[in-house]
C-alpha positions as CSV (number, residue, x, y, z in Angstrom):
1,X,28.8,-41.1,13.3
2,X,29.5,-42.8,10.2
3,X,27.8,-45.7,8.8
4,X,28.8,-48.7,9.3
5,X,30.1,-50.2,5.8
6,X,31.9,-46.7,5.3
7,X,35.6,-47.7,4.3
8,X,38.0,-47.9,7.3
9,X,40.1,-44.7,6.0
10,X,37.0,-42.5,5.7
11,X,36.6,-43.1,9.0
12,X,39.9,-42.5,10.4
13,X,39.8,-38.9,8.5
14,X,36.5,-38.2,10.1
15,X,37.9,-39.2,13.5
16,X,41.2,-36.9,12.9
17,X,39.1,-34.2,11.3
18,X,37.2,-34.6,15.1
19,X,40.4,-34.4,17.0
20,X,41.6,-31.4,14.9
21,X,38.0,-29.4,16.0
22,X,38.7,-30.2,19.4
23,X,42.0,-29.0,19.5
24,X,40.8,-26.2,18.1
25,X,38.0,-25.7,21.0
26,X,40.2,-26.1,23.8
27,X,42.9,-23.7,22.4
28,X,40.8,-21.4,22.3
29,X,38.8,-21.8,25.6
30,X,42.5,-22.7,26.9
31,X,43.8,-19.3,25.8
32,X,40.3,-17.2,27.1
33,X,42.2,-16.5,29.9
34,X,45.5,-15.2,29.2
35,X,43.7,-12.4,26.5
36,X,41.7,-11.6,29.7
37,X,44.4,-10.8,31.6
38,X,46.1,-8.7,28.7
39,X,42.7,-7.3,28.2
40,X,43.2,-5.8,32.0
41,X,46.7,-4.5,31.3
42,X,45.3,-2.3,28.7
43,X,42.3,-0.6,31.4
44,X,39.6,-2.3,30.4
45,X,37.4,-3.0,32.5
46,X,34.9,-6.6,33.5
47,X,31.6,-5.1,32.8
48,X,32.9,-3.2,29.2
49,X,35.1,-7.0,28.3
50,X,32.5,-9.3,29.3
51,X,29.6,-7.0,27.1
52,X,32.1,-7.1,24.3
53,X,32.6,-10.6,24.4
54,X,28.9,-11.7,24.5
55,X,27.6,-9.3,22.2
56,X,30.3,-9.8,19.1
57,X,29.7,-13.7,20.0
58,X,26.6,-13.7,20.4
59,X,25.6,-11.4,17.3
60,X,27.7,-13.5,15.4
61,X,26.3,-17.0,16.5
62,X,22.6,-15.7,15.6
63,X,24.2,-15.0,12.3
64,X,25.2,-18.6,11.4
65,X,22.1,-19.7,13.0
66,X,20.0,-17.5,10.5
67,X,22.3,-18.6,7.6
68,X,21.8,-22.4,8.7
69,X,18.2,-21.3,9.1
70,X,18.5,-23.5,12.6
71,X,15.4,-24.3,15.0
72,X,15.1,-21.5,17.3
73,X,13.7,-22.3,20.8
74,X,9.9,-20.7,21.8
75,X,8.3,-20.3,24.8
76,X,9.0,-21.9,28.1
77,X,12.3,-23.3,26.4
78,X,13.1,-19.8,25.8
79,X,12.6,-18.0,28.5
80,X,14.7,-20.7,30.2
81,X,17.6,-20.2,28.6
82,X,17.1,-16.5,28.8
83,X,17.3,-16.8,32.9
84,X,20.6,-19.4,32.6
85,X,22.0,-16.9,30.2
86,X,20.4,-13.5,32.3
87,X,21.8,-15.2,35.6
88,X,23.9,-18.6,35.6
89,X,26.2,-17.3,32.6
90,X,26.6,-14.0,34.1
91,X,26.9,-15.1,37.4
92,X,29.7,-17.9,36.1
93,X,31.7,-15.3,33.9
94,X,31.7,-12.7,36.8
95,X,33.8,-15.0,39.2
96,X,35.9,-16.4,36.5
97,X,37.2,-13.3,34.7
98,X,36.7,-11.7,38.4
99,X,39.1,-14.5,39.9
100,X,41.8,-13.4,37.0
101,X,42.3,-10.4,39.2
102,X,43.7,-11.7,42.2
103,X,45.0,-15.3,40.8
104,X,47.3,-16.8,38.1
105,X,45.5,-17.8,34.6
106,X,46.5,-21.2,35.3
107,X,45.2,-21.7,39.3
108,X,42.1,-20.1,38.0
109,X,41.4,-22.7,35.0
110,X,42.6,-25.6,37.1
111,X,39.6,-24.9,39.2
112,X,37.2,-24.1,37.1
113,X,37.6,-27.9,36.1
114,X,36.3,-28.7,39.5
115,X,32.4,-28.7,38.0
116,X,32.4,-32.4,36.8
117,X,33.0,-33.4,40.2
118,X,30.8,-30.8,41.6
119,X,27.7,-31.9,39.6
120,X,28.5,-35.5,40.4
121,X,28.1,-34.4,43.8
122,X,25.1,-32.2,43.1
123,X,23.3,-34.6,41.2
124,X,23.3,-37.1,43.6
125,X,22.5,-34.1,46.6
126,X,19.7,-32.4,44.4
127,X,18.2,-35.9,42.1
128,X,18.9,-38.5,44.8
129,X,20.9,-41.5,43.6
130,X,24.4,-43.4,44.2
131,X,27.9,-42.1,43.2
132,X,29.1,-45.5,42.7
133,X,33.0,-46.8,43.7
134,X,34.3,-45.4,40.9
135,X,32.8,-41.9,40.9
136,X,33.4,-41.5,44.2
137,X,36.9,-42.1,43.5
138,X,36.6,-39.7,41.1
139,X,35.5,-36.5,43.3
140,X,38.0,-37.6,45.9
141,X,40.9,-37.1,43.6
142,X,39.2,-33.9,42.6
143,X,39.0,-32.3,45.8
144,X,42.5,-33.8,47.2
145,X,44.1,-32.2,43.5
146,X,42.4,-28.8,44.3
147,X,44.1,-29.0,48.1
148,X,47.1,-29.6,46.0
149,X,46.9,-27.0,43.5
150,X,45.8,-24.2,46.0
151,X,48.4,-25.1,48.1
152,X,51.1,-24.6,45.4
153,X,50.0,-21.6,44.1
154,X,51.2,-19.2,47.4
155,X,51.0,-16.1,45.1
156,X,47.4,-16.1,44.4
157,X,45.4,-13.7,47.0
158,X,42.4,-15.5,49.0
159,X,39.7,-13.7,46.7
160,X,40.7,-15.2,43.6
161,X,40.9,-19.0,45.1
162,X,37.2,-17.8,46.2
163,X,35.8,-16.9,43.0
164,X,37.6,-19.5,41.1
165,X,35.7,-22.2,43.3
166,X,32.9,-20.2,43.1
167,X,32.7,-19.9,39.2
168,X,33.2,-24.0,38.9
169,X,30.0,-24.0,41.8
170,X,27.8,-21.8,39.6
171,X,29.0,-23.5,36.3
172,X,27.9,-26.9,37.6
173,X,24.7,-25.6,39.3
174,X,24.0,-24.1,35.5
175,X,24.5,-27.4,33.6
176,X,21.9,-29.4,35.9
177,X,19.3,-26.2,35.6
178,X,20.1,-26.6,32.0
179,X,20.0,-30.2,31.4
180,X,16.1,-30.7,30.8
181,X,16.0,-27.8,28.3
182,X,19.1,-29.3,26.2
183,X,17.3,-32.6,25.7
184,X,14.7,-30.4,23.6
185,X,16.5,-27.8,22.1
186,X,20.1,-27.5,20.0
187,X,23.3,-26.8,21.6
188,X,24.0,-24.0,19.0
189,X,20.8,-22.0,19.5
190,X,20.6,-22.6,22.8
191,X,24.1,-21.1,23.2
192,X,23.2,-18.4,21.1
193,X,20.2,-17.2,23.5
194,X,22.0,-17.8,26.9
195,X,25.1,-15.4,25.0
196,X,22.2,-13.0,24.1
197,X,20.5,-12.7,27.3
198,X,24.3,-12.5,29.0
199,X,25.3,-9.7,26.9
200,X,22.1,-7.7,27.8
201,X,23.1,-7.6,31.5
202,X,26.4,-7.1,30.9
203,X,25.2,-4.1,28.6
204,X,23.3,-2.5,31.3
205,X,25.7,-3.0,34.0
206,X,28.8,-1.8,31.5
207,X,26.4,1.6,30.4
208,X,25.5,2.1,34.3
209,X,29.4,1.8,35.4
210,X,30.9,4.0,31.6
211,X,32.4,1.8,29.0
212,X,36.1,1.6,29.1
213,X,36.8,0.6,26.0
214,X,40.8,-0.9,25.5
215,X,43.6,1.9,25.5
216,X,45.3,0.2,22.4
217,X,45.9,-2.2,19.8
218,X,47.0,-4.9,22.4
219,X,43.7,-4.4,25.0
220,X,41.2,-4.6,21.2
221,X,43.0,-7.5,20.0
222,X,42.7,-9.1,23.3
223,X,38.8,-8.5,23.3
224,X,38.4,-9.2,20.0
225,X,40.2,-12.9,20.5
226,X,37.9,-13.7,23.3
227,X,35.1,-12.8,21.0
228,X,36.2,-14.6,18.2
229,X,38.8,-17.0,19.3
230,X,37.9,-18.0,22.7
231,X,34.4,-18.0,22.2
232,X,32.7,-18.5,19.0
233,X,35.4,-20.7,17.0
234,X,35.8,-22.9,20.4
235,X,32.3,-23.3,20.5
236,X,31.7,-24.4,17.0
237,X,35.0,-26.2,17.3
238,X,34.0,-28.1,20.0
239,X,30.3,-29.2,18.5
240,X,32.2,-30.0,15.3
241,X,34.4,-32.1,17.2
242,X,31.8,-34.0,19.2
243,X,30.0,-34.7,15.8
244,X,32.8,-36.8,14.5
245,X,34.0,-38.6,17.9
246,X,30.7,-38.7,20.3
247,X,30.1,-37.0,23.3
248,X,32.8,-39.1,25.5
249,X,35.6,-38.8,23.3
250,X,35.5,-35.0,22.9
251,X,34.5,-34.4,26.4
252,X,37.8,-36.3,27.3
253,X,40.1,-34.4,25.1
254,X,38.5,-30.9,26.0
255,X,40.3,-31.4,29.2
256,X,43.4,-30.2,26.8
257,X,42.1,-26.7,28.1
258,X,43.5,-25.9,31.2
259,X,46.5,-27.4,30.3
260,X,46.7,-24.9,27.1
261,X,46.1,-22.0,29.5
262,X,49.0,-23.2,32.1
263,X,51.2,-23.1,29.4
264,X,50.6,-20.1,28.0
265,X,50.2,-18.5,31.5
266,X,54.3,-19.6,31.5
267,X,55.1,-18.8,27.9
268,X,53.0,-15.1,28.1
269,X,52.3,-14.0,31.1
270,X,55.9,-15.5,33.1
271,X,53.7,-17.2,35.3
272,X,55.8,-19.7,37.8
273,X,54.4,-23.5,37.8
274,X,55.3,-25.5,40.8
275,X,55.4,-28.8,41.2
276,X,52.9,-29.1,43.6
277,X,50.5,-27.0,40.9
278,X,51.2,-29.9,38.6
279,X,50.5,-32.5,40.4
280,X,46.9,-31.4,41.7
281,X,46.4,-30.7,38.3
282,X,46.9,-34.2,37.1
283,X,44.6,-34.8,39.7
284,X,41.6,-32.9,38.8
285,X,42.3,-34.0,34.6
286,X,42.5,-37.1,36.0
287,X,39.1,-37.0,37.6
288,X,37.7,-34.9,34.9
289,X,39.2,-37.9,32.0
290,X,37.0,-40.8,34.3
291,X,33.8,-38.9,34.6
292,X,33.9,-37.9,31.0
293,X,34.7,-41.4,29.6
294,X,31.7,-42.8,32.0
295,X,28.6,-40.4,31.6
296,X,29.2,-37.4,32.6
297,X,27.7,-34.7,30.6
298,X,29.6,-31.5,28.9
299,X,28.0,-27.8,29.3
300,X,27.0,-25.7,26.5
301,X,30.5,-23.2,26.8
302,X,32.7,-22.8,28.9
């Protein structure tokens, strides 16, 4: 935030500057996707993509945190985030880039965007509380835009409607496990160790199953953008961005991302949108936009 005598165009170049790092984040979460499923086109496989993707991240991450000699979390704290990285994060990236198999890019990220709803719902289940009117709303235009969206998406097999739910379920479950810890501890090194921890599993289970490793340029430029792209730049972009506009603001115009990937799905991949699609979709954004702009809090990474 800037101070408050700080000229009025110093401002507005801090608040573009803002929007520029969050455009930045949810292109490249938004695009995650679509390098998966080019990544699959070239043989490799979940386990090898997924150990890639956390390890150059991760390794990378601890880098800048060393060079911006960052707070690194100890004891209880840490071995916290190990288990939501060890377990949540793996159990959340195994359905998503799991789901990519059997349904479109876009379906996939459309549902993914379920979790604000989901830990409304949660919260309230797990901490006790009241929804409120508007909330309430909120989640019921969630759920009626995901009956929309699956509904117009006929191509997609059962599994991958499954796992895409299931991802969003485990995603939200991981942000209210997480929430204690993230009042004490960074957003950057906590991301760091939960990326860590998930790319030891993913190491193991990649070594137990033999590395498949990409076939060609296309499948290592694929893996190499979710590293890179996808996940460390769309990370950093994204805590950038929230740095200039506040958590609201940025939570709000992250919901760019699944918009990014259905277009992309169209422009790359030929994937069909109907009308139907788009109109649950405005749904769920729509729900996602409300709950954002009145509390709702935004997870470490997508």
């Amino acid at each position: 935030m800037t101070d408050a005598g700080a000229p009025a165009p110093e401002q507005g170049s801090r608040r573009l500057s803002g929007v520029l790092w969050i455009v930045l984040s949810a292109a490249g979460f938004g695009a995650m996707a679509i390098f998966a499923k080019l990544a699959y086109r070239d043989g490799v496989t979940l386990s090898t993509m997924l150990f890639l993707r956390f390890a150059i991240a991760g390794l990378l991450l601890a880098a800048w945190g060393v060079a911006q000699r960052m707070r690194w979390p100890q004891g209880p704290d840490l071995a916290w985030l190990l288990a939501m990285g060890a377990v949540g994060y793996v159990g959340q990236a195994y359905c998503y880039f799991s789901a990519l198999q059997y349904a479109s890019a876009g379906l996939v990220a459309l549902l993914l965007y379920l979790y604000p709803a989901i830990v409304t719902v949660l919260s309230v289940l797990v901490f006790g509380g009241r929804v409120g009117r508007g909330r309430g709303w909120a989640v019921a235009a969630a759920l009626a835009g995901t009956a929309l969206t699956v509904g117009g998406e006929l191509s997609s097999q059962m599994p991958g409607i499954v796992l895409g739910i299931g991802a969003a379920l485990i995603y939200s479950a991981y942000i209210l496990a997480g929430a204690g810890v993230m009042r004490r501890v960074a957003p950057m090194p906590a991301a760091t160790v939960v990326m860590l921890a998930a790319a030891v599993v993913y190491g193991a289970l990649a070594a137990s199953e033999g590395l498949a490793a990409p076939a060609g340029f296309t499948g290592w430029a694929a893996v190499l953008a979710i590293a890179v792209f996808s996940t460390l730049l769309a990370i950093l972009g994204f805590f950038k961005g929230m740095e200039r506009l506040g958590a609201a603001d940025a939570s709000t115009l992250s919901t760019l991302e699944p918009l990014i990937t259905l277009g992309l799905a169209a422009l790359v991949l030929g994937e069909a949108v109907s009308g139907l699609q788009l109109a649950g979709g405005a749904l769920i954004l729509a729900a996602v936009v409300y709950l954002a702009r009145h509390g709702q809090r935004q997870p470490v990474m997508d």
